[in-house]
VMD Tcl script that builds the backbone (N, CA, C; Angstrom):
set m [mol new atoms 429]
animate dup $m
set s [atomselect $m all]
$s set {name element resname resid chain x y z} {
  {N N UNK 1 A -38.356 -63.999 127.714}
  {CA C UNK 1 A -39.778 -63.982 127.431}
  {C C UNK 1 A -40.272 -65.407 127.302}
  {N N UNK 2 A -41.541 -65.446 127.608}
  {CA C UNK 2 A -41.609 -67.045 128.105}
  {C C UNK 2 A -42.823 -67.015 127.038}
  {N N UNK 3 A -42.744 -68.394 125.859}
  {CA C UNK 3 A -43.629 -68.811 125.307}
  {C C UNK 3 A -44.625 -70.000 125.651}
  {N N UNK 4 A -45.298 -70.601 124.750}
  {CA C UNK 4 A -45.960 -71.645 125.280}
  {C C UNK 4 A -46.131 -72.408 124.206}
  {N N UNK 5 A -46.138 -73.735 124.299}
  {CA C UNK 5 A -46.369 -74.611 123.312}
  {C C UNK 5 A -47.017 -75.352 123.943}
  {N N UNK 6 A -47.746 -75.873 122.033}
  {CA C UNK 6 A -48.947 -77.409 122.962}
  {C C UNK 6 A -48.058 -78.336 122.315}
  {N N UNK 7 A -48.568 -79.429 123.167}
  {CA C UNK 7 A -47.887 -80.391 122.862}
  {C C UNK 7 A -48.873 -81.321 123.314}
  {N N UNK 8 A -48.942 -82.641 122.668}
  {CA C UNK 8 A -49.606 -83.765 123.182}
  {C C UNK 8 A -48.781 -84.975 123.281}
  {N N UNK 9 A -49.012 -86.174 124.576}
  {CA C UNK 9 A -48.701 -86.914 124.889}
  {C C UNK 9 A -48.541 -87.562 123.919}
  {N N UNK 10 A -47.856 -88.614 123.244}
  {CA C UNK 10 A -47.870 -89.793 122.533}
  {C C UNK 10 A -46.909 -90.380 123.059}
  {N N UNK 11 A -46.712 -91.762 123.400}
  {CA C UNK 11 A -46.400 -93.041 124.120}
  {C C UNK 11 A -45.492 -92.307 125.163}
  {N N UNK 12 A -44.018 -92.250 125.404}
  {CA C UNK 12 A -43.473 -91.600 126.441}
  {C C UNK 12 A -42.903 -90.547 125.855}
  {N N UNK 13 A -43.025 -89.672 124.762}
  {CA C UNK 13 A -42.331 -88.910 124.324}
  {C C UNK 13 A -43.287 -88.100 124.063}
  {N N UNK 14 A -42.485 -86.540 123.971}
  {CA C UNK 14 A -43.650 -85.526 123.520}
  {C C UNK 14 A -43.082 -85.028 121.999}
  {N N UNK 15 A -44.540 -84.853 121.296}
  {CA C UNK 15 A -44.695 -84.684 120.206}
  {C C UNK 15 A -45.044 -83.571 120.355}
  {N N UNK 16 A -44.818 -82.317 119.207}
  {CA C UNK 16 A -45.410 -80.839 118.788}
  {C C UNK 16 A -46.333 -81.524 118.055}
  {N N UNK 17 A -47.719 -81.197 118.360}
  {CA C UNK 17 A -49.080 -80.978 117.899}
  {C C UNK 17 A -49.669 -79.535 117.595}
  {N N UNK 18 A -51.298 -80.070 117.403}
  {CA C UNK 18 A -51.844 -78.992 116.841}
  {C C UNK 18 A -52.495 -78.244 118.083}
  {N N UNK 19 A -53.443 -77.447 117.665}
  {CA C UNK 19 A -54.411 -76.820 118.493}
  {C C UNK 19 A -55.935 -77.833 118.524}
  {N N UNK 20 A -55.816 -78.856 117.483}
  {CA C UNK 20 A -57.069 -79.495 117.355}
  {C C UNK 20 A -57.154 -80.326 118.073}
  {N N UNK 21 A -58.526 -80.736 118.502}
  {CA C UNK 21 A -59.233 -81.716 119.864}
  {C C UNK 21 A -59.074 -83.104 119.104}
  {N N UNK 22 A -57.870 -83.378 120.120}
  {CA C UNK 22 A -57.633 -85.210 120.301}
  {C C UNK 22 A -58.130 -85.719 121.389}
  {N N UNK 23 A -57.770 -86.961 120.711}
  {CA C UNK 23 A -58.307 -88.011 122.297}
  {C C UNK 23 A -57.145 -88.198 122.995}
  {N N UNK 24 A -56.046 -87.692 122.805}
  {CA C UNK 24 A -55.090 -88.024 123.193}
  {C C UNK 24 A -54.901 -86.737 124.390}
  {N N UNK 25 A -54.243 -86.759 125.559}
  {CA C UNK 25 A -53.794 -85.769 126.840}
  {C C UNK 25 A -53.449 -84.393 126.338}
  {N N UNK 26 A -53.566 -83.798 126.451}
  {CA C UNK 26 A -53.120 -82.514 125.903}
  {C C UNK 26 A -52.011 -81.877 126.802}
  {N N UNK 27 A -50.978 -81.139 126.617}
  {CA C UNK 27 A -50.123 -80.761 127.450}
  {C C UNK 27 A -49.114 -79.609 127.180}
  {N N UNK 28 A -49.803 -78.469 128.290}
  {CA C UNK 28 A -49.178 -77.260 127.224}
  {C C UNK 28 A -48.054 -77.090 128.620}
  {N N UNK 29 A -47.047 -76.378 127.449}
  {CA C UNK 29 A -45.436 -76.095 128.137}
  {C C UNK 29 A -45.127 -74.828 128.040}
  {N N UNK 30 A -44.583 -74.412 128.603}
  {CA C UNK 30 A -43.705 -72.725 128.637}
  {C C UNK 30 A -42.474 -73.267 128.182}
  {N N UNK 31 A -42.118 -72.336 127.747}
  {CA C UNK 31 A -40.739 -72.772 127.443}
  {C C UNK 31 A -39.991 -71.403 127.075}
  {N N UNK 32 A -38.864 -71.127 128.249}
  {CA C UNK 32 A -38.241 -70.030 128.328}
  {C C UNK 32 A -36.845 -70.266 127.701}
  {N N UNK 33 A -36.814 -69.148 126.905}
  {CA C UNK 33 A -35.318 -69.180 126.197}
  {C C UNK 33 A -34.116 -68.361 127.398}
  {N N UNK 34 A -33.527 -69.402 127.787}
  {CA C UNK 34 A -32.808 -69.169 128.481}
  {C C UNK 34 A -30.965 -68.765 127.820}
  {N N UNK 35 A -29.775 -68.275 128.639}
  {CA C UNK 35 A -28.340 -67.935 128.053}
  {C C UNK 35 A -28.072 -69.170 127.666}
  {N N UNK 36 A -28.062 -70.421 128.344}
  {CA C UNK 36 A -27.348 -71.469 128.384}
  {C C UNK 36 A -28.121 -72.761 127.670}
  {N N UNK 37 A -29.533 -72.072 127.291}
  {CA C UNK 37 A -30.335 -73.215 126.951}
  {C C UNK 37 A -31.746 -72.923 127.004}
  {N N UNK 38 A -32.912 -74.022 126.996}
  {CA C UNK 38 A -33.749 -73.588 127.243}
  {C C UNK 38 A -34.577 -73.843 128.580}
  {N N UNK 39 A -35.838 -73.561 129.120}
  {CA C UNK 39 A -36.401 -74.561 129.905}
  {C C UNK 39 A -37.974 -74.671 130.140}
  {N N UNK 40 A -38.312 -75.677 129.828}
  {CA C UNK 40 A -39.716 -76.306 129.647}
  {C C UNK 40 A -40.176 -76.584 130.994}
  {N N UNK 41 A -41.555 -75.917 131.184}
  {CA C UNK 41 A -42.416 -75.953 132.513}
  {C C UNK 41 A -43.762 -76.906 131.794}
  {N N UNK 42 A -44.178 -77.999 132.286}
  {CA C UNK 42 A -44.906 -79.116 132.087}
  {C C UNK 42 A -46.406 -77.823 132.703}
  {N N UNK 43 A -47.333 -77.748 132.350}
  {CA C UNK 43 A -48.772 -78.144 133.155}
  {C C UNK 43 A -48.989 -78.343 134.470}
  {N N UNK 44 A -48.278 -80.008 134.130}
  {CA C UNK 44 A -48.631 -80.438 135.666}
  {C C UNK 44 A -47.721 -80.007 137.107}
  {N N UNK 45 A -46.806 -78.897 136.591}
  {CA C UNK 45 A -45.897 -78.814 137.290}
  {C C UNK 45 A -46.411 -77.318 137.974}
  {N N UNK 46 A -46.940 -76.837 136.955}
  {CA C UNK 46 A -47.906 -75.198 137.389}
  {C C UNK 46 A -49.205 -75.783 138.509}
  {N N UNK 47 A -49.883 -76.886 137.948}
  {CA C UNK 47 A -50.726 -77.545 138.787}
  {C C UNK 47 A -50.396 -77.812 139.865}
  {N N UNK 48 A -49.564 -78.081 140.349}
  {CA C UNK 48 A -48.915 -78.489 142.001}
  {C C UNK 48 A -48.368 -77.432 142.663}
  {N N UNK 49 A -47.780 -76.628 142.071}
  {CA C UNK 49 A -47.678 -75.382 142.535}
  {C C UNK 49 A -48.726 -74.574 143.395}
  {N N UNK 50 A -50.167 -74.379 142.113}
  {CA C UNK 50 A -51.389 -74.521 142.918}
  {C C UNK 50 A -51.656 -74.852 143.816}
  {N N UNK 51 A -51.809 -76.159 143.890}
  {CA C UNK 51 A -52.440 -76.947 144.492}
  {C C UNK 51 A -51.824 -76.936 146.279}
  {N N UNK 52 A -50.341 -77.033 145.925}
  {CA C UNK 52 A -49.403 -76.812 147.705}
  {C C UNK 52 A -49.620 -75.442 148.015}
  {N N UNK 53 A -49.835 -74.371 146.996}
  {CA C UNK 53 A -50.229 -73.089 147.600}
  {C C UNK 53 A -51.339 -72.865 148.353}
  {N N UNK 54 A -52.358 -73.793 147.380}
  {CA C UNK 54 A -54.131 -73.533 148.354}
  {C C UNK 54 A -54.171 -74.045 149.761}
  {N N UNK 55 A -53.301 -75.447 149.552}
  {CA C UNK 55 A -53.577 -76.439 150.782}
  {C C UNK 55 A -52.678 -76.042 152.098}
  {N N UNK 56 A -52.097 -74.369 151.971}
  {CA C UNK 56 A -51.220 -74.108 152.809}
  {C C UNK 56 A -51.715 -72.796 153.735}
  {N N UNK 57 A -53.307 -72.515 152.794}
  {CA C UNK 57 A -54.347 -71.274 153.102}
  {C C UNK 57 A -54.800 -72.324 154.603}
  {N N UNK 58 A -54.632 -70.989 156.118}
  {CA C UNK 58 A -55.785 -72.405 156.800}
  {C C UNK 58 A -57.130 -71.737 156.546}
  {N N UNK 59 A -57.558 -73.291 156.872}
  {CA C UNK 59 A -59.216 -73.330 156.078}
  {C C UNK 59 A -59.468 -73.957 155.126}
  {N N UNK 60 A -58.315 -74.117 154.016}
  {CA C UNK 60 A -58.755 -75.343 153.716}
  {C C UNK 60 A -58.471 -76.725 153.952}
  {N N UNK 61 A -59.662 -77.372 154.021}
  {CA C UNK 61 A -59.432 -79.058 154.318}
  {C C UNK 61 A -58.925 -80.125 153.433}
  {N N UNK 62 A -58.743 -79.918 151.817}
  {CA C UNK 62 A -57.808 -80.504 150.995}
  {C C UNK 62 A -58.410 -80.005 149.887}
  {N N UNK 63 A -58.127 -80.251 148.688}
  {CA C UNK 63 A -58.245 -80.171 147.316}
  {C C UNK 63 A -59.089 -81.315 147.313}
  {N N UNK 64 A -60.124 -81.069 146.262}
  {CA C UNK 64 A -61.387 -82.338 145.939}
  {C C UNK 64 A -61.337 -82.482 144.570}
  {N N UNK 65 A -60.594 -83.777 144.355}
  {CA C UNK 65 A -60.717 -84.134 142.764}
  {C C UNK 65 A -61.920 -84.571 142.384}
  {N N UNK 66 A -61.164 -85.324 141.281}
  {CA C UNK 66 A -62.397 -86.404 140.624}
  {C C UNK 66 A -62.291 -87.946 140.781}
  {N N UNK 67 A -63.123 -88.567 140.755}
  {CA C UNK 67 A -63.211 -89.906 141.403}
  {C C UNK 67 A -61.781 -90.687 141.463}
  {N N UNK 68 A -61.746 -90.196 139.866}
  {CA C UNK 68 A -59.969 -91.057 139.660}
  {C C UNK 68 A -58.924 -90.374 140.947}
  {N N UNK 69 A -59.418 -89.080 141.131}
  {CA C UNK 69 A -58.408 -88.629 142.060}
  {C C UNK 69 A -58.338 -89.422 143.223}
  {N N UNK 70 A -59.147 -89.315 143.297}
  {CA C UNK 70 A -59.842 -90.220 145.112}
  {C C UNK 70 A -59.412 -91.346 145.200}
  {N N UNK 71 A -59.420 -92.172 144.096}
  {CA C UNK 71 A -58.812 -93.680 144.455}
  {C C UNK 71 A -57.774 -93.308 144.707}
  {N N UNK 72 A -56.904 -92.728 143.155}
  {CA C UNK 72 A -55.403 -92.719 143.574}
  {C C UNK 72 A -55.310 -92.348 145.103}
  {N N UNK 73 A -55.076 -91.790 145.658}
  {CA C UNK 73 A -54.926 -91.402 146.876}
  {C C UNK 73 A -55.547 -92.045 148.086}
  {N N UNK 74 A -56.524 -92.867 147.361}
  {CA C UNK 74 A -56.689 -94.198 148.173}
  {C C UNK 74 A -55.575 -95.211 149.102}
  {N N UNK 75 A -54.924 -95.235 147.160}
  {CA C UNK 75 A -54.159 -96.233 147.512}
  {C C UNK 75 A -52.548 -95.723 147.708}
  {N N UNK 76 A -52.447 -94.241 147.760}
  {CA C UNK 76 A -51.256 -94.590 148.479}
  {C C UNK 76 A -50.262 -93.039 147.935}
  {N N UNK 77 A -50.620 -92.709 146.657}
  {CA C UNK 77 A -49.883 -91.888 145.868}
  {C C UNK 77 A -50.499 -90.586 145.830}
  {N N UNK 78 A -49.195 -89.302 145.940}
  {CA C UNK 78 A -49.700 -88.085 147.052}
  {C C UNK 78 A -50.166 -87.289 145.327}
  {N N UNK 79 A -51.312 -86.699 145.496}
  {CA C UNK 79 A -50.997 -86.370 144.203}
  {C C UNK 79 A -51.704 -84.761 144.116}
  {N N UNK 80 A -50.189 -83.543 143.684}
  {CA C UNK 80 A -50.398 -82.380 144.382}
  {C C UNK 80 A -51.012 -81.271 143.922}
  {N N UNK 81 A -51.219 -82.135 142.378}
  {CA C UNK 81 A -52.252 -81.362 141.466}
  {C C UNK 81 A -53.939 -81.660 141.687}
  {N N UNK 82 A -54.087 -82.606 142.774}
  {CA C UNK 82 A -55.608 -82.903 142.179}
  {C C UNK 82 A -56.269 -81.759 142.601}
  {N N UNK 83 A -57.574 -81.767 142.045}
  {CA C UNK 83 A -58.336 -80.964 142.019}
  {C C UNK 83 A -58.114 -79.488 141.647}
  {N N UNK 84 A -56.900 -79.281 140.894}
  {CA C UNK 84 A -57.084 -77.873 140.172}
  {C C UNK 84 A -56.665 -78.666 138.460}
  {N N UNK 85 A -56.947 -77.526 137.922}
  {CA C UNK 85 A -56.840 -77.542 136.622}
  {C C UNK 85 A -56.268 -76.551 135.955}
  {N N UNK 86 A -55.635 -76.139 135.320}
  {CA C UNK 86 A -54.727 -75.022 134.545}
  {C C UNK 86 A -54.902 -75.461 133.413}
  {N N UNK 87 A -55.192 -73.806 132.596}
  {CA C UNK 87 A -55.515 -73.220 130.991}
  {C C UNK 87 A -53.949 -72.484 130.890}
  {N N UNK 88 A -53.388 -72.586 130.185}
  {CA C UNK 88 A -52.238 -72.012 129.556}
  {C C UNK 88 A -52.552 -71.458 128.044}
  {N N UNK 89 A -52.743 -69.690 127.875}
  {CA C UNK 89 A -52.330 -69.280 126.606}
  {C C UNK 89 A -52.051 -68.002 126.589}
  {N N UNK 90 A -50.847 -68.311 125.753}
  {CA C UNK 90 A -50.167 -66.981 125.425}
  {C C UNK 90 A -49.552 -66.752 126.534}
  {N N UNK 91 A -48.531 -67.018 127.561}
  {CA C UNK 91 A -47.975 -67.174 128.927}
  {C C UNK 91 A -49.016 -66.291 129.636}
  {N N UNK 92 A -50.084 -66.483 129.577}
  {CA C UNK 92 A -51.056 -66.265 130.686}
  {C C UNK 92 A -51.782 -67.377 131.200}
  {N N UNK 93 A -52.249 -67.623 132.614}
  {CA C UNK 93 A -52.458 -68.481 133.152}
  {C C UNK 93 A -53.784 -68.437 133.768}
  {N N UNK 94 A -54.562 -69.508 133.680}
  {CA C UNK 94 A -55.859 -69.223 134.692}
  {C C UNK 94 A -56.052 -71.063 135.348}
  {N N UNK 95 A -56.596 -70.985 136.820}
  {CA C UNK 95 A -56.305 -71.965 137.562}
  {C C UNK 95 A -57.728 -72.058 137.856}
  {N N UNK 96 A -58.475 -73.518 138.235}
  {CA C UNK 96 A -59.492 -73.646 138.572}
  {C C UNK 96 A -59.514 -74.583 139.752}
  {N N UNK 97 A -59.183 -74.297 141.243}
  {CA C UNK 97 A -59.465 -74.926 142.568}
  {C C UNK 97 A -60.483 -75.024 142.388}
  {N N UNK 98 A -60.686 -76.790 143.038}
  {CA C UNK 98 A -62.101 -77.348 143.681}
  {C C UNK 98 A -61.546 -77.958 145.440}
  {N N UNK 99 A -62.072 -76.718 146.173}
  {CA C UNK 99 A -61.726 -76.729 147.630}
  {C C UNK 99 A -63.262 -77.642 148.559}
  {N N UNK 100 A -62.012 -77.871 149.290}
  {CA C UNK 100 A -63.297 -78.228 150.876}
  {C C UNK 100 A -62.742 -77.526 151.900}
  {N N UNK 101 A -63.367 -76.818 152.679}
  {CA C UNK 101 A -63.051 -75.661 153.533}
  {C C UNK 101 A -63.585 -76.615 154.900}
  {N N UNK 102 A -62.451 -75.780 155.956}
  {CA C UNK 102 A -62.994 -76.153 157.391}
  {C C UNK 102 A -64.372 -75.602 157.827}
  {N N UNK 103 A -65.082 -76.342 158.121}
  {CA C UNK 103 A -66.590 -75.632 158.838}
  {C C UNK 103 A -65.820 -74.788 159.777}
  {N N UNK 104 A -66.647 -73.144 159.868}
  {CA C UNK 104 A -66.459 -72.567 161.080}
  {C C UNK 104 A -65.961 -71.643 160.022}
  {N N UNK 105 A -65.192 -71.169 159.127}
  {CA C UNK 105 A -64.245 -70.308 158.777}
  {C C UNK 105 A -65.035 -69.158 158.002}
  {N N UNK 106 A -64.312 -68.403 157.962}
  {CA C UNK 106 A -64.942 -67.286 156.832}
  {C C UNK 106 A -64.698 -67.764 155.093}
  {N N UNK 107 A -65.531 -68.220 154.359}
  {CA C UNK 107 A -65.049 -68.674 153.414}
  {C C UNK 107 A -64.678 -67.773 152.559}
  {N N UNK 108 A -65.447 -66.473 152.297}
  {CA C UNK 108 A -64.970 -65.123 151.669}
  {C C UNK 108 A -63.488 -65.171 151.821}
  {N N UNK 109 A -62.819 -64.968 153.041}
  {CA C UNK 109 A -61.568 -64.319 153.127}
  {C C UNK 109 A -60.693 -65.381 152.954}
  {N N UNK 110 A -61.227 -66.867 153.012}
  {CA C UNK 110 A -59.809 -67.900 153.128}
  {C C UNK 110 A -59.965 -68.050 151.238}
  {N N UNK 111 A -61.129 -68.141 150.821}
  {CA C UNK 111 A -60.758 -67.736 149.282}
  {C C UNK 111 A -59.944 -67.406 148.447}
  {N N UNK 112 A -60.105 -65.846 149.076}
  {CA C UNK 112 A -59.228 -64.595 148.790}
  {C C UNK 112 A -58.190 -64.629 149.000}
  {N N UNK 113 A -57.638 -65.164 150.277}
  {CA C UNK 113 A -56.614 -65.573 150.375}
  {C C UNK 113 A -56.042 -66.360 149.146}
  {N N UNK 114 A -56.546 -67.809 149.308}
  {CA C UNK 114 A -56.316 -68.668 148.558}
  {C C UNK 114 A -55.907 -68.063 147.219}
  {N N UNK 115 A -56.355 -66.967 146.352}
  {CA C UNK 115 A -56.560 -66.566 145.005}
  {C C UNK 115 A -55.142 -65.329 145.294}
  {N N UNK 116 A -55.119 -65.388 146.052}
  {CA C UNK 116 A -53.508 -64.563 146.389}
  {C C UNK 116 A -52.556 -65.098 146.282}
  {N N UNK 117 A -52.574 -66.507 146.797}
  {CA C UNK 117 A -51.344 -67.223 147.378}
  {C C UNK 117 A -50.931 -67.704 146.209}
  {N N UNK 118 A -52.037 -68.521 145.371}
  {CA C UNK 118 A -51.733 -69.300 144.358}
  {C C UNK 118 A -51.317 -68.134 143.478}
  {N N UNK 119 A -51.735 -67.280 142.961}
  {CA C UNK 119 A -51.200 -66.266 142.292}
  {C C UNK 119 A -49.895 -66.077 142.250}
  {N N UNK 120 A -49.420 -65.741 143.567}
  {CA C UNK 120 A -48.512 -65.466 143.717}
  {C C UNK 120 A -47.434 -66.372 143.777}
  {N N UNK 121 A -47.690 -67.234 144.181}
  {CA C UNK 121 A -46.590 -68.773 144.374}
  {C C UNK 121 A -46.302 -68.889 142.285}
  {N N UNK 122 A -47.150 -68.764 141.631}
  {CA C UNK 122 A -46.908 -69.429 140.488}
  {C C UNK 122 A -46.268 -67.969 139.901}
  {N N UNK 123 A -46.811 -66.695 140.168}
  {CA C UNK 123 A -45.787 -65.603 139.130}
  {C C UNK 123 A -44.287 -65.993 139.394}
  {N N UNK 124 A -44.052 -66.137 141.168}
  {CA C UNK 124 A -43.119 -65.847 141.695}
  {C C UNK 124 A -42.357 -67.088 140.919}
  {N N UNK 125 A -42.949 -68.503 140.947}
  {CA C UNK 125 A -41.574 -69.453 140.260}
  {C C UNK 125 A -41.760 -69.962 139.225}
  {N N UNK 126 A -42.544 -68.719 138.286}
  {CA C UNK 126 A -42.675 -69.198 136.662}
  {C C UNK 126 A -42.576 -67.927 135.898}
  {N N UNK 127 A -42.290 -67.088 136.395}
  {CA C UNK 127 A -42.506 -65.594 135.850}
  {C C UNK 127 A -43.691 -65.605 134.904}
  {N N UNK 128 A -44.721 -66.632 134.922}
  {CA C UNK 128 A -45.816 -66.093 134.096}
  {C C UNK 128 A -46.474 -65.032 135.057}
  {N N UNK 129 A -47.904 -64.929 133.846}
  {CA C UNK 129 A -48.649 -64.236 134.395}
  {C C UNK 129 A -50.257 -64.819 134.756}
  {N N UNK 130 A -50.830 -64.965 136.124}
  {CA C UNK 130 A -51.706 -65.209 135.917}
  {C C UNK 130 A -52.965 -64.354 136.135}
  {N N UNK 131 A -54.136 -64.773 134.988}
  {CA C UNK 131 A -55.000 -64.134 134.795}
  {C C UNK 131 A -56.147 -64.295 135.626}
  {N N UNK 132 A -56.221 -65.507 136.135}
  {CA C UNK 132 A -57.948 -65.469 136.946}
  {C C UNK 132 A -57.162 -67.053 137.919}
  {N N UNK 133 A -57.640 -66.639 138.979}
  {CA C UNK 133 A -57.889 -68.435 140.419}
  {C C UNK 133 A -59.380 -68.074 140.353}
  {N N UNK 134 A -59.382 -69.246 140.279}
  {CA C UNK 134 A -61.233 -69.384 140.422}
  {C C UNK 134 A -61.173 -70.528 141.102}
  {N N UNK 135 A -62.114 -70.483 142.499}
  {CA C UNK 135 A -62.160 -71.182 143.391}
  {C C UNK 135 A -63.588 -71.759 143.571}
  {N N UNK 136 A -63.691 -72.840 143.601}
  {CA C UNK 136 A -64.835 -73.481 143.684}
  {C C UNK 136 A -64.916 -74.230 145.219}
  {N N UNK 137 A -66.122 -73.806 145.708}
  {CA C UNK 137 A -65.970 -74.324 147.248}
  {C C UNK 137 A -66.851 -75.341 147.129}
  {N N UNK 138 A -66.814 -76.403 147.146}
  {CA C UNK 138 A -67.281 -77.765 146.878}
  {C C UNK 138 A -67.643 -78.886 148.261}
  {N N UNK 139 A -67.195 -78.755 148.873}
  {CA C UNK 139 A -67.184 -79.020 150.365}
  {C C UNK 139 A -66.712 -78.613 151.740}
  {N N UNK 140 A -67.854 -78.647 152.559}
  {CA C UNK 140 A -67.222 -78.501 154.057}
  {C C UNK 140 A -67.000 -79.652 155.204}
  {N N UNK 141 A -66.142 -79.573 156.007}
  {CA C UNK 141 A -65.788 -80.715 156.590}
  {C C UNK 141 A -65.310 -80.029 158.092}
  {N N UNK 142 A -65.581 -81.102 159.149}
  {CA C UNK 142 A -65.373 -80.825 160.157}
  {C C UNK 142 A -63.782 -80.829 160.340}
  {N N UNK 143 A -63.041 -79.533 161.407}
  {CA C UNK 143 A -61.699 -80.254 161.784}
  {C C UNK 143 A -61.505 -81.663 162.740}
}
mol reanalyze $m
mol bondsrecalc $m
mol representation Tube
mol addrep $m
């Protein structure tokens, strides 16, 4: 049975925190009690999951972060979470894609798609459960 803990960043180590709003990163974990041990699923690791699931729907033209995203990837560094975001509670999951779709496509069905795939990519290699993909279509772009 897979729990979840928050945890917040402090310098390179993670600290058990509260539920209360810091300025500090917030970073919630699963953490499955395993025979041999345990094992901790990061956030950002559910986030990329996402993120290679959407960008594998055709139709879409990439994931659209936020500005910070955009540089990074400016300059060089692949980065496979941008533009989604993941809520973790209670090992339920909800994902928020910000897509740019190919002009020409049905955006209804590459959506839908999309809200399948990711679904499914993350039950399948986290045994959570997720509750809602919410897809935000944010841009269109020529192929």
């Amino acid at each position: 049975m897979a729990s979840v803990k928050n945890t917040r960043m402090k310098s390179k180590s993670r600290v058990a925190g509260s539920a209360k709003s810091t300025k500090k990163q917030q970073s919630y974990q699963v953490e499955q009690e395993q025979e041999n041990g345990s094992v901790r699923i990061a956030d950002s690791v559910i986030a990329s999951i996402a993120g290679i699931a959407a960008t594998e729907v055709d139709g879409v033209a990439r994931l659209y972060g936020n500005i910070t995203g955009e540089i990074v990837s400016k300059i060089g560094m692949n980065v496979l979470s941008k533009g989604v975001r993941v809520t973790i509670n209670e090992g339920s999951v909800r994902v928020q894609l910000n897509c740019e779709m190919v002009y020409g496509v049905n955006i209804q069905k590459v959506t839908n798609t999309v809200q399948e795939r990711v679904k499914q990519a993350i039950e399948n290699m986290t045994s959570l459960t997720v509750d809602k993909v919410n897809v935000h279509v944010v841009a269109v772009t020529s192929a």
